[in-house]
VMD Tcl script that draws the C-alpha trace (Angstrom):
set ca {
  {78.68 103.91 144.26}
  {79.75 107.29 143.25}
  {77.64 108.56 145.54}
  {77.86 107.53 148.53}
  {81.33 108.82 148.02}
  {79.53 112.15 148.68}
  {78.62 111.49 151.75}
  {82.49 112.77 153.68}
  {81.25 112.09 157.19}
  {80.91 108.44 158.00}
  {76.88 107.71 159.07}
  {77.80 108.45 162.73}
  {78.32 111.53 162.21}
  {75.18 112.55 160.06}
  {72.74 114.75 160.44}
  {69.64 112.73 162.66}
  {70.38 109.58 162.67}
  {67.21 107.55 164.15}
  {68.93 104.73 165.93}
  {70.59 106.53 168.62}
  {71.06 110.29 169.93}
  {74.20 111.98 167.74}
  {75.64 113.46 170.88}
  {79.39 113.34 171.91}
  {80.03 111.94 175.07}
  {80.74 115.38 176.73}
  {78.04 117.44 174.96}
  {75.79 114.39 177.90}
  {78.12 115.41 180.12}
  {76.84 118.66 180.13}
  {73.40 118.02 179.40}
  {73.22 115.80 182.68}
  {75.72 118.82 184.26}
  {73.06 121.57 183.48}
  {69.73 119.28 184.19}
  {71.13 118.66 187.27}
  {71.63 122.34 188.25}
  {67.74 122.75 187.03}
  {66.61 120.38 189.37}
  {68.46 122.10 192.12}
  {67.41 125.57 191.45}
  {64.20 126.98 193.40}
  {61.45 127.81 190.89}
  {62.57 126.35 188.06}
  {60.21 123.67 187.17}
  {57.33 126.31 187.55}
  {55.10 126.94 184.73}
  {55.73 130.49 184.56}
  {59.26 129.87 184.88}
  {59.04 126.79 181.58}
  {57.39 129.15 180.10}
  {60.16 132.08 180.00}
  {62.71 129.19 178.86}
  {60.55 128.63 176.35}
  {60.46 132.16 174.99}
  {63.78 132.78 175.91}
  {65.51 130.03 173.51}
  {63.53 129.95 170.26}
  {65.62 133.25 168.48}
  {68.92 131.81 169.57}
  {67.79 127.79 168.74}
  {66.68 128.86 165.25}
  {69.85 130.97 164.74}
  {71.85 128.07 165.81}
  {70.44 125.84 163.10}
  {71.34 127.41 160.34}
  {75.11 128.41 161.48}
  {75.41 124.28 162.18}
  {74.89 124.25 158.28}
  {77.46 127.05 157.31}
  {80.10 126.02 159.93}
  {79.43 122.12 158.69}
  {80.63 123.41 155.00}
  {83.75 124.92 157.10}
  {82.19 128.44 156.78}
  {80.87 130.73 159.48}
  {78.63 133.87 159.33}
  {79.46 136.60 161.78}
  {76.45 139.01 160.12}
  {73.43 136.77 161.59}
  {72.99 139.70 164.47}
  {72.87 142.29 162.05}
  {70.57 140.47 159.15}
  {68.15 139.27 162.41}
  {68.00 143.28 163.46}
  {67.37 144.60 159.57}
  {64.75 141.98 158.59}
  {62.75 142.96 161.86}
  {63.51 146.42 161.32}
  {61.91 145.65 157.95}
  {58.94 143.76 159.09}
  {57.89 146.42 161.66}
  {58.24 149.37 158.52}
  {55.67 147.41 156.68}
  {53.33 147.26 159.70}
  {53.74 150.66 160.38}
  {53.09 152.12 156.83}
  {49.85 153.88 156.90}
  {48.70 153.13 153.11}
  {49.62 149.42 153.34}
  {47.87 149.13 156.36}
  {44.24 150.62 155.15}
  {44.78 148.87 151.54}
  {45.64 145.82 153.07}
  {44.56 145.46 156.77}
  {45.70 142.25 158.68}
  {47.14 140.51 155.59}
  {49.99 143.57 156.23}
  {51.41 140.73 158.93}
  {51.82 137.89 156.85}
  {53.25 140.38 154.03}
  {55.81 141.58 157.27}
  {56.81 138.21 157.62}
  {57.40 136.77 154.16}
  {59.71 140.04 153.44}
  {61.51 139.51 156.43}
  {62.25 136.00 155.30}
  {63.29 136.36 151.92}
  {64.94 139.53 152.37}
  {67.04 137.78 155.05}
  {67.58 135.03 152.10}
  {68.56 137.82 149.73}
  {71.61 139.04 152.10}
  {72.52 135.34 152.32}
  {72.93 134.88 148.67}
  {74.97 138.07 148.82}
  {77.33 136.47 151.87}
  {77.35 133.09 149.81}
  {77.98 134.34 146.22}
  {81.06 135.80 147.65}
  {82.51 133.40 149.40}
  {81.18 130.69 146.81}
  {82.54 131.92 143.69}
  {84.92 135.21 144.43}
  {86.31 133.07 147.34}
  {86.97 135.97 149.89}
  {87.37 134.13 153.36}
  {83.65 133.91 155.26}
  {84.86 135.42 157.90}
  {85.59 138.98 155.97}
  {82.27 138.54 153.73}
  {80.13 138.30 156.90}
  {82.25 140.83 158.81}
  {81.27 143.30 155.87}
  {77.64 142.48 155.86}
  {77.55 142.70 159.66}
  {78.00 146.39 159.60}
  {76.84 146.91 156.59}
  {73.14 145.39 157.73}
  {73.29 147.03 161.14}
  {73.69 150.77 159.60}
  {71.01 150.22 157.22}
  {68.84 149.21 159.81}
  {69.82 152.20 162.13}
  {69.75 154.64 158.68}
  {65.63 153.13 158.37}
  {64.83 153.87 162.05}
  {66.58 156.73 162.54}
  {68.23 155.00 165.40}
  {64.80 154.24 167.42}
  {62.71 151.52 167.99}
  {59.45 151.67 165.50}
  {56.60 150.05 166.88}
  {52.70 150.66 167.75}
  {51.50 154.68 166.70}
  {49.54 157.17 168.34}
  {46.12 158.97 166.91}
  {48.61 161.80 165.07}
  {49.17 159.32 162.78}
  {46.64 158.21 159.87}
  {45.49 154.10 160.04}
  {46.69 154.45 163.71}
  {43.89 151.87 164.87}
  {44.89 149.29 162.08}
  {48.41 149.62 162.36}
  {48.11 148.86 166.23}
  {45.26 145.86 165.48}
  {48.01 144.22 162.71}
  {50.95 144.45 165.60}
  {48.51 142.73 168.37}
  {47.58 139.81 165.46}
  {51.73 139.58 165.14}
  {51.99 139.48 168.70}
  {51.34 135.92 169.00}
  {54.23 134.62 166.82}
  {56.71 135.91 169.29}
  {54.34 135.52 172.45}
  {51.97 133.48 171.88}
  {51.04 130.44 173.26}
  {49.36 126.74 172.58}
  {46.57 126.05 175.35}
  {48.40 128.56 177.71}
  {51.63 126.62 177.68}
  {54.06 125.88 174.67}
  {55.24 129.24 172.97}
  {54.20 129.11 169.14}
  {58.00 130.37 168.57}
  {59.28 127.51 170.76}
  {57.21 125.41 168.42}
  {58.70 127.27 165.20}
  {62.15 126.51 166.71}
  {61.00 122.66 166.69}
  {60.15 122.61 163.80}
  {63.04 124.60 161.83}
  {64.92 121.93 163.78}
  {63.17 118.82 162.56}
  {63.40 119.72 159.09}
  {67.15 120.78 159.30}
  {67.88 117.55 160.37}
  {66.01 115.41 158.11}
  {68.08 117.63 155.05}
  {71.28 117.32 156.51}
  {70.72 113.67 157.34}
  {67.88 112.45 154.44}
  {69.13 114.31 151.49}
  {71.67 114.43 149.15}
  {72.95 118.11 149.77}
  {73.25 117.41 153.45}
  {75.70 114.53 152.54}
  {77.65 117.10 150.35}
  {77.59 119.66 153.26}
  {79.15 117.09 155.03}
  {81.40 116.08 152.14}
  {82.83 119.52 151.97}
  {83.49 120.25 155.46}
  {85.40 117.07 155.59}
  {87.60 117.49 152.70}
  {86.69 120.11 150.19}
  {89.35 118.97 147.26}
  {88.19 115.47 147.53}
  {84.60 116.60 147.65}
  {85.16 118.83 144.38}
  {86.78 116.01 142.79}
  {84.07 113.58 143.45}
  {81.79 115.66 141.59}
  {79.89 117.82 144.59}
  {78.87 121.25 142.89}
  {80.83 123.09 146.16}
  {79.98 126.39 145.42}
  {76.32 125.86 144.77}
  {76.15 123.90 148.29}
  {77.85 126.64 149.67}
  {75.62 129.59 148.48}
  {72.47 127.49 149.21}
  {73.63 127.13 152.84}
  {74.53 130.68 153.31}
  {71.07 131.39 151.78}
  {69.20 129.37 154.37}
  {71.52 130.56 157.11}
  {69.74 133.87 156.02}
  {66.34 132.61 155.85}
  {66.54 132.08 159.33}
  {67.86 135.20 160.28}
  {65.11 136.92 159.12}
  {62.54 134.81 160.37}
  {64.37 135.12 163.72}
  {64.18 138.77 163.39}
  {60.36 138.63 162.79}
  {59.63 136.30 165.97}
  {61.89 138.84 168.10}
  {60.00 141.83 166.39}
  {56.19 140.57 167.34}
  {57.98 139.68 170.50}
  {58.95 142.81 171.44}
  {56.15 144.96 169.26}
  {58.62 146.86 167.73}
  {61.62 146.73 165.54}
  {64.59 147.69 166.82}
  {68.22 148.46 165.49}
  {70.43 147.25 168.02}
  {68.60 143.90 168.59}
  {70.63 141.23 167.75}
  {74.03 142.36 169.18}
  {76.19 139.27 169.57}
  {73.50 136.49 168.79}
  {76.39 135.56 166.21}
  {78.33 134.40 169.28}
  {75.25 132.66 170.74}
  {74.52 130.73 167.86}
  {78.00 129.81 167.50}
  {78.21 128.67 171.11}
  {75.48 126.25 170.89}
  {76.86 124.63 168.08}
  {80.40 124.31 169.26}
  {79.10 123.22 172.94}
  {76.69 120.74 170.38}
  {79.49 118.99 169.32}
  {79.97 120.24 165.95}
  {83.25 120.64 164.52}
  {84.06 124.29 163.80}
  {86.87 122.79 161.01}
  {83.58 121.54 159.19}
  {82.34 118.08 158.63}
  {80.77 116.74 162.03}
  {78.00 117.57 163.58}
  {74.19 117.46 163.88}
  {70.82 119.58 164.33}
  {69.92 117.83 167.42}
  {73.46 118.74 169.13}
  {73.21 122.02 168.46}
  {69.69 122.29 169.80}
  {71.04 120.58 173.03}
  {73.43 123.57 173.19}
  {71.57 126.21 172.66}
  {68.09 125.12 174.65}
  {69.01 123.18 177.19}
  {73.01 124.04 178.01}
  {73.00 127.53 177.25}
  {69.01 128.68 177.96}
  {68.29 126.12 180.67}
  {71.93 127.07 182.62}
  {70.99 130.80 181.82}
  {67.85 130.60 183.03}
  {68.75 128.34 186.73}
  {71.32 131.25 186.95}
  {69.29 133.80 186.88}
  {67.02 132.37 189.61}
  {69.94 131.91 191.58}
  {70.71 135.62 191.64}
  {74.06 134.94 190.08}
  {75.54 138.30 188.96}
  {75.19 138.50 184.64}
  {79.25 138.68 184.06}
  {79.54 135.76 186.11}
  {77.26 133.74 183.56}
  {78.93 135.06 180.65}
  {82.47 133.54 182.30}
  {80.23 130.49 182.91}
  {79.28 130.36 179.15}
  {82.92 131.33 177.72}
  {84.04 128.55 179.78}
  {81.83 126.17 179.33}
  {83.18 126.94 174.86}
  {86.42 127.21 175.95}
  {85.94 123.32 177.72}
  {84.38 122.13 175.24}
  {87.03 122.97 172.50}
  {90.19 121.97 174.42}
  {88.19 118.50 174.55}
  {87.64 118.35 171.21}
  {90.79 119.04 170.28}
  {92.75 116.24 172.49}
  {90.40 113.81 171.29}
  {91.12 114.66 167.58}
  {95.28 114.90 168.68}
}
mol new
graphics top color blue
foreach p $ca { graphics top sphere $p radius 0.5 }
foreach p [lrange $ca 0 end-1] q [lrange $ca 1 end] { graphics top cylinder $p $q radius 0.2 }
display resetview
């Protein structure tokens, strides 16, 4: 009994529920709203043109997941840009290195990779130990780590781009062979058509939503989001959930920054600028609550492939000017939460 006291949201509002789609009635709205621009815009159901939506939506999809787990606890992360552009930063150094590269050849990428992942976990233990156990408000944490990650990754570079070297430079033919074998997880595709990141996206997705809505700690995510005394009193170890969501919110960060490194063969500083607000904009046009509590995976995936990346996309093709999508996009939030609010009034 005592635990499905630990549950907070009621089973509507859980994670993936199988027997019907967890969307609000306006995130469909939408949905329908934006599929029916698609259909409208020349070009858009093109191969080529699937194809860029597919590559387009992965970094910001992936993102998205994990800040629907930190902003279900009734935290946010504002340093997701910053960790993304440091742990590709830090995948492309390894790549680069000379000695790693003729010691270890093309198990340098897979090395790249892992240490982009767990040092993106390692800055979200950092972000969660201090809002877990100091209890400093989220929102200054993550403000500190956002500049804190972006000058470190501007201090490594120099301020430049690292990518692919030139014949001045000793192991140049291996270091260029290990960045063409990490091509593929940012550009790559299965039998010429489905992006292996899209894929990755899918599948960061399906497993988010079996935790939150299959597991015990995604019922005390929820639990906490929806009333964090009540949760703490009913026995949820809060600041444990919390630091293991912050630490997967960092995961993905720096698996994010990997795809967008092989993407772009190189790692840049500056990439990442404002993905924070992208990932936060899918979840909130999702449906998730940003007060904590309700929400799910597959809402927030709705919001940031096929709201945000399919409207960008049917924009583009329709020569609309860029500032006029970003008003489309702010508005579009700004909808979205003045809805949510009445129907919570």
């Amino acid at each position: 009994m005592a635990e499905e006291h630990t549950g907070g949201a009621p089973d509507r509002d859980r994670g993936f529920p199988l027997s019907r789609i967890p969307l609000s009635p306006l995130s469909l709205a939408l949905l329908l709203a934006v599929l029916v621009l698609a259909f409208f815009t020349p070009g858009f159901f093109t191969v080529r043109n699937l194809r860029n939506v597919g590559t387009q939506v992965p970094v910001n999809a992936i993102l998205a997941a994990g800040m629907t787990v930190v902003i279900l606890t009734g935290g946010i992360d504002l340093s997701v840009g910053s960790v993304h552009a440091l742990c590709g930063v830090t995948a492309a150094l390894i790549l680069t290195q000379p000695a790693l590269a003729l010691s270890m050849g093309p198990w340098a990428v897979p090395l790249a990779v892992l240490t982009a992942v767990l040092l993106g976990a390692l800055l979200g233990a950092c972000n969660g130990a201090v809002v877990a156990w100091i209890r400093i408000p989220p929102f200054i944490v993550t403000l500190a780590l956002l500049r804190i990650a972006r000058g470190v990754a501007k201090h490594l570079t120099n301020g430049v781009p690292i990518g692919t070297q030139g014949p001045e430079v000793t192991g140049w033919e291996q270091i260029n062979a290990n960045w063409s074998q990490f091509r593929p997880l940012g550009l790559g595709y299965l039998a010429e058509l489905v992006p292996f990141s899209f894929l990755v996206a899918l599948v960061v997705g399906a497993c988010l939503a079996l935790l939150l809505g299959r597991t015990r700690f995604g019922r005390q995510v929820y639990a906490i989001g929806s009333n964090e005394t009540a949760a703490r009193l009913s026995g949820v170890p809060v600041a444990r959930v919390k630091l293991l969501a912050y630490i997967l919110m960092g995961l993905l960060a720096g698996l994010s920054g990997a795809i967008e490194s092989a993407a772009l063969q190189s790692g840049s500083p500056v990439t990442g600028e404002g993905y924070e607000l992208n990932a936060i904009a899918a979840v909130v046009v999702g449906g998730t609550r940003l007060t904590g509590g309700q929400g799910s995976i597959l809402g927030t995936y709705v919001g940031a492939i096929l709201v945000i990346g399919v409207m960008n996309n049917a924009l583009n093709l329709l020569l609309v000017p860029p500032f006029w999508q970003e008003v489309a996009s702010g508005a579009i939030i700004l909808v979205v939460a003045l809805v949510d609010r009445l129907t919570r009034a």
